[in-house]
C-alpha positions in Angstrom: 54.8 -32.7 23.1 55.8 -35.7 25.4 55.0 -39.4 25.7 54.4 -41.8 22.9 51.3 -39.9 21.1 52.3 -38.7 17.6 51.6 -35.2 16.0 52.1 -35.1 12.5 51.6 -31.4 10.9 51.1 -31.1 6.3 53.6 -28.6 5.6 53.3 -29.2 2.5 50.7 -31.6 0.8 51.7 -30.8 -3.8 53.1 -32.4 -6.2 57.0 -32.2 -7.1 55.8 -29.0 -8.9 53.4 -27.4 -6.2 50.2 -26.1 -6.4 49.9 -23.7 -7.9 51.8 -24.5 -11.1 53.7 -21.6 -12.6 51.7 -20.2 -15.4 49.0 -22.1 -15.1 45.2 -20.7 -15.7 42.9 -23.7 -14.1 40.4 -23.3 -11.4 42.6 -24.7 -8.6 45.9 -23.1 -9.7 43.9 -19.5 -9.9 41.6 -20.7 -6.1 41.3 -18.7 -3.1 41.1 -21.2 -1.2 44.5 -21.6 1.1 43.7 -25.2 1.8 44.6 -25.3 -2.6 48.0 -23.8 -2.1 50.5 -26.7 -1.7 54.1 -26.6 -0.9 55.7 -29.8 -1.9 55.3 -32.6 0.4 56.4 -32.8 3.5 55.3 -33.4 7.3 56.8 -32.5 10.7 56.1 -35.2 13.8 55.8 -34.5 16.8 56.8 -38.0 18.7 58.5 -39.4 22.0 59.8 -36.2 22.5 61.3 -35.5 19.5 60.7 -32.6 16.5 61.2 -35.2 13.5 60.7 -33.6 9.9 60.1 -36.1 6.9 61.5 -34.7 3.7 63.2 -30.9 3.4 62.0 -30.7 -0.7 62.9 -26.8 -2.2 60.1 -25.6 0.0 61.7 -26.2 3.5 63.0 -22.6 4.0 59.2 -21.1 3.7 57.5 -24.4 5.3 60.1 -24.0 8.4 59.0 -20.0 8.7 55.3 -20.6 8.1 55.1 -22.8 11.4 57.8 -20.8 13.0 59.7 -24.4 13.7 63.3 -23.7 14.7 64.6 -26.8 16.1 64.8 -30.3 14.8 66.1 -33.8 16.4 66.0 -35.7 12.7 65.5 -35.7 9.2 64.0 -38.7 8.0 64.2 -38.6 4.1 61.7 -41.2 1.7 63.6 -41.1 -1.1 66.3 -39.4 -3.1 64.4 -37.0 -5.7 64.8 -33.2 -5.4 61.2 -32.4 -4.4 62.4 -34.1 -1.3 65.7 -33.5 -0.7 66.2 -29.8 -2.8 65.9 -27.6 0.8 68.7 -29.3 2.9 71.2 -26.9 2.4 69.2 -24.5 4.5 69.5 -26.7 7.8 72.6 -24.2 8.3 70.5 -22.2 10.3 69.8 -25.0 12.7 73.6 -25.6 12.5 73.9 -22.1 14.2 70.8 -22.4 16.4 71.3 -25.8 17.6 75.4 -25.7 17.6 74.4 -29.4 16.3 74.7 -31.2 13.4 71.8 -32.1 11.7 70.7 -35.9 12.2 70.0 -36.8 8.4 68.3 -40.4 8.3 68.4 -42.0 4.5 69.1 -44.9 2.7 72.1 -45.7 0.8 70.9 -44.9 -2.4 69.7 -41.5 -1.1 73.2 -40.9 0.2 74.9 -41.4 -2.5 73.1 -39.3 -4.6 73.4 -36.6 -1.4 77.4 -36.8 -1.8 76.9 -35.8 -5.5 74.2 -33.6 -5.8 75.8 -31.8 -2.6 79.5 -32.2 -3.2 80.6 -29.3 -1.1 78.8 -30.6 1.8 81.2 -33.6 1.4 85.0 -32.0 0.4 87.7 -32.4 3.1 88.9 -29.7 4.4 85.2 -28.7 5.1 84.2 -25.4 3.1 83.6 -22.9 5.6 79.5 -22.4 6.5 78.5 -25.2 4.4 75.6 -27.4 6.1 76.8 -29.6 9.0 75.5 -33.3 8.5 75.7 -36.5 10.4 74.1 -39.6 8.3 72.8 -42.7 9.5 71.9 -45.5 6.8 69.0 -46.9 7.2 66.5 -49.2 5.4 63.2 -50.8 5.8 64.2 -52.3 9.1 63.1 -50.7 12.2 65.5 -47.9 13.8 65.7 -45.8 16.9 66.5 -42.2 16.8 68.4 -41.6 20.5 67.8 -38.2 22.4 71.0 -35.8 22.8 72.6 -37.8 20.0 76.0 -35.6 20.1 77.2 -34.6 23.1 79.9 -32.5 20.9 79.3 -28.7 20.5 79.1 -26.8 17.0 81.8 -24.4 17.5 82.0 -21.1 14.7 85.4 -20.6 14.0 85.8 -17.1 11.9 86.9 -17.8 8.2 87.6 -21.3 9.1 84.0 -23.1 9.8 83.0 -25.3 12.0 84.8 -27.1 14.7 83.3 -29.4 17.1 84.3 -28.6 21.0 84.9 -31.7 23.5 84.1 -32.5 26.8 87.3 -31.8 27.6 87.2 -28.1 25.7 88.9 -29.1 22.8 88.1 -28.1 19.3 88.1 -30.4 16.6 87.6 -29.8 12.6 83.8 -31.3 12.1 84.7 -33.8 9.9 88.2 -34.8 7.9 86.8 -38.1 5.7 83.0 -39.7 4.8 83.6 -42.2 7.3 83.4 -39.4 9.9 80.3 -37.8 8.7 78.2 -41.4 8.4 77.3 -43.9 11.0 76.0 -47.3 9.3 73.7 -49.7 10.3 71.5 -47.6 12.7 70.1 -50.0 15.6 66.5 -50.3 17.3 67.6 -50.3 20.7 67.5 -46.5 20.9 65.0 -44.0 22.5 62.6 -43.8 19.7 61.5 -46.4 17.8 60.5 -45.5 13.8 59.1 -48.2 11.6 60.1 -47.4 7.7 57.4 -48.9 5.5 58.9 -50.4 1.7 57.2 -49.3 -1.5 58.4 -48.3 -4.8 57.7 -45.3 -6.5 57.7 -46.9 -9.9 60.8 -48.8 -9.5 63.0 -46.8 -7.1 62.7 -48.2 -3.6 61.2 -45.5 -1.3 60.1 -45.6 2.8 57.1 -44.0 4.3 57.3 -44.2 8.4 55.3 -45.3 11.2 54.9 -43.0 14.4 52.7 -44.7 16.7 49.6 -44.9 15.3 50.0 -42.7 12.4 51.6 -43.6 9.4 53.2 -41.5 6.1 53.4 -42.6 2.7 54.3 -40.8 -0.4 55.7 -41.1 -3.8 54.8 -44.8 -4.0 53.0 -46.5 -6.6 53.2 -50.3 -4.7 53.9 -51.4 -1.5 54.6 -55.4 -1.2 52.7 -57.8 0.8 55.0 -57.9 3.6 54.8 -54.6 4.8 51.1 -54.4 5.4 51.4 -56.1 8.9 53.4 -52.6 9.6 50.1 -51.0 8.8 47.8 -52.6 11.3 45.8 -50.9 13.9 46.6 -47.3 12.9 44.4 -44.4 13.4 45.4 -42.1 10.3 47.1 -43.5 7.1 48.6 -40.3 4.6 48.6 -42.0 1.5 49.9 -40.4 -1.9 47.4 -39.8 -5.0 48.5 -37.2 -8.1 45.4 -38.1 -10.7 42.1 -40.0 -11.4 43.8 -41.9 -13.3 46.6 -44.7 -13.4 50.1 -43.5 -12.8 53.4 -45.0 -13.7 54.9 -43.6 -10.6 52.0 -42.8 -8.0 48.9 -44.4 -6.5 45.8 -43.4 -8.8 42.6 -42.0 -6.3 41.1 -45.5 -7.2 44.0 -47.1 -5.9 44.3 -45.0 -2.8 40.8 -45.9 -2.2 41.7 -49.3 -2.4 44.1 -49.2 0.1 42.5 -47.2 2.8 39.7 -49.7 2.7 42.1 -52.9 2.9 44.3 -50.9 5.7 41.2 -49.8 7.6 42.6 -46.9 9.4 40.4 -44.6 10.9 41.3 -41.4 8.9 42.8 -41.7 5.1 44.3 -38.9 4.3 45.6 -38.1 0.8 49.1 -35.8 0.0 50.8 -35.1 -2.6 47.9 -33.9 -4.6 47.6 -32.4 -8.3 46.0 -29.6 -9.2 44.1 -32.5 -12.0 41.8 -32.8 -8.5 38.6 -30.3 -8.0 39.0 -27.3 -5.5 39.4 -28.9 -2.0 35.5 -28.0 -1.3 34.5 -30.0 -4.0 37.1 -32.6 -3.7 36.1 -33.2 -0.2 32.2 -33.8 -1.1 33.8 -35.7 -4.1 35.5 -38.5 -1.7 32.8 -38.5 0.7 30.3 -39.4 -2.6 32.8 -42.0 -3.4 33.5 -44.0 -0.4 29.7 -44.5 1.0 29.4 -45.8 -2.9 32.1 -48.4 -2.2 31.3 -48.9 1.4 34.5 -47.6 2.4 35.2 -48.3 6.3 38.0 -45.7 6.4 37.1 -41.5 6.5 39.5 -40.0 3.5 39.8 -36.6 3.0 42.4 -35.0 1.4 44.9 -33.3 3.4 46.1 -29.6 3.3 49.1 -27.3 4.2 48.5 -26.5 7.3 46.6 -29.3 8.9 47.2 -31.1 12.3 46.6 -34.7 12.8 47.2 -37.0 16.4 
């Protein structure tokens, strides 16, 4: 997909525990329905160019094969919890594929926790096939993701690892200290311009993302009053809802509601969904009940594995 249109495919549209829940007997665990199986949320975008995936939770292996995606440019990641972060180890394939590192875009909280919840990823000399990352700290500033961001080649050296190869055809270990593996304070002055969007989920500072005119948000249960001029004039808003009702950590549906009516996007679509919600059939009639009751000026439907949105 080329020019500045953005794509944005649900590859996965659960909660941190999926739907459906091991062991569990309930009429959406036990549905038919495909559009009530949920891998753990996620979405690939399709934007300027680029393949850009938001969040590789423990489901990325099966999401990637589902949609038979086998290249990426980035990896924007909300937050630092496992249901988003629990699959990175299986960007080695796109090591391979690519011969690139894999552009990993993350605050510094989520890095930190990456360095110990990953530490072989990190340990100098590099263990041999573990996942090749380059990390760029961001925060709720706007950044640019630049096209052909490495012009140095992923080189498999037998029983050794990974070397990178120069211009020049030199080979180089991949990385000999953090400093190498990290590049701080990522600019706006790139190719591709991505606006993060602050919230908290709870209290832990997460971002959503702005692609154009469609913007992601999950695991928040607030977003502050200066971000909502990022959310002006969009054309779908994914907003996350896990219950009826209130949540310590999530937006309740009433709240969702809320927000799609303030926001006024054209399309509202909910993510990160519970099996606590009716079968999508009934969920669907549901919303549709609920917003001509409120005199919603938004459509919201909730969202599925699967589904395409631009």
């Amino acid at each position: 997909m080329t020019g500045n249109k953005a794509r944005l495919t649900f590859l996965g549209t659960g909660t941190s525990q999926g739907v459906p829940i091991i062991g569990c007997e309930c009429q959406v665990c036990r549905s038919a329905d495909q559009r009530d199986k949920r891998f753990r949320a996620s979405v690939y975008v399709e934007y300027c160019g680029l393949n850009i995936l938001v969040d590789a939770g423990p489901d990325f292996r099966m999401q990637m094969l589902a949609h038979d995606l086998c290249h990426l440019d980035a990896i924007l990641l909300t937050h630092n919890h496992k249901d988003h972060t629990g699959g990175l180890d299986d960007v080695r394939s796109l090591n391979y594929i690519d011969r690139r590192a894999t552009e990993i875009y993350c605050e510094r909280n989520v890095l930190e926790d990456l360095i110990r919840e990953y530490p072989y990823v990190f340990k100098f000399p590099k263990y041999p096939g573990a996942p090749e990352w380059h990390l760029h700290v961001i925060d709720e500033k706007p950044f640019s993701i630049r096209k052909d961001i490495s012009d140095k080649e992923l080189v498999w050296v037998h029983d050794v690892g990974y070397h990178y190869r120069l211009p020049d055809g030199r080979l180089i270990p991949t990385a000999r200290s953090l400093e190498d593996m990290i590049e701080e304070n990522v600019s706006d002055d790139g190719d591709v311009k991505i606006i993060p969007i602050r919230g908290l989920h709870d209290k832990l500072p997460v971002l959503g993302f702005r692609f154009g005119d469609i913007a992601y948000i999950t695991d928040m249960s607030s977003i502050p009053e200066s971000e909502f001029s990022k959310l002006e004039g969009l054309k779908h808003l994914t907003l996350n809802t896990v219950s009826y009702n209130r949540h310590h950590s999530h937006f309740s549906l009433d709240e969702t509601l809320q927000l799609a009516d303030r926001i006024r996007p054209e399309h509202t679509w909910l993510t990160h969904l519970s099996h606590t919600f009716p079968v999508h059939e009934q969920f669907c009639k549901d919303l549709e009940r609920m917003c001509s009751e409120r005199d919603i000026h938004s459509i919201v439907q909730p969202a599925w594995d699967g589904l395409t949105i631009e």
